[in-house]
C-alpha positions, 0 to 999 in steps of 0.5 A: 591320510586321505583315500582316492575316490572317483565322483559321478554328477548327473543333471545339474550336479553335472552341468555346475561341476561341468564335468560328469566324473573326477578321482580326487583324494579326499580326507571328508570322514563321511559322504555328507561332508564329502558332498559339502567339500564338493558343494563348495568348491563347485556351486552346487545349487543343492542342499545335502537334504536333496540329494541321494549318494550311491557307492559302489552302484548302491544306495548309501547314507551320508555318515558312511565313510569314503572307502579306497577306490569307491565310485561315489554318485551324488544323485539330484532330483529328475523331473518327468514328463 
């Protein structure tokens, strides 16, 4: 059985997802895969190696498991100027 999860995209996660946030329910067992799930279905440009993931408004790793009701950010890299 799955858990409900909502997802945040920042940056060109956002721009290929075309959306910033969506609540879905997933079975991934862990954050990797989830990322993966989503890389696929939306054309994600990123590799998981460039990519930081956040649950809950804090840092995470990608073995966790998803957690009921988590909000999950997949962060890419900004550039500044």
């Amino acid at each position: 059985m799955g858990v409900r999860v909502t997802v945040l995209y920042f940056a060109s996660l956002r721009d290929a997802a075309g959306q910033d946030a969506e609540t879905f329910v997933t079975e991934a067992p862990d954050l990797r895969a989830l990322y993966l799930e989503l890389r696929a279905r939306h054309g994600f440009p990123l590799p998981v190696e460039r990519v930081r993931v956040a649950v809950d408004g804090e840092f995470a790793h990608w073995l966790d498991a998803p957690r009921e009701g988590a909000e999950i950010a997949f962060l890419p890299p900004v550039s500044g100027g």
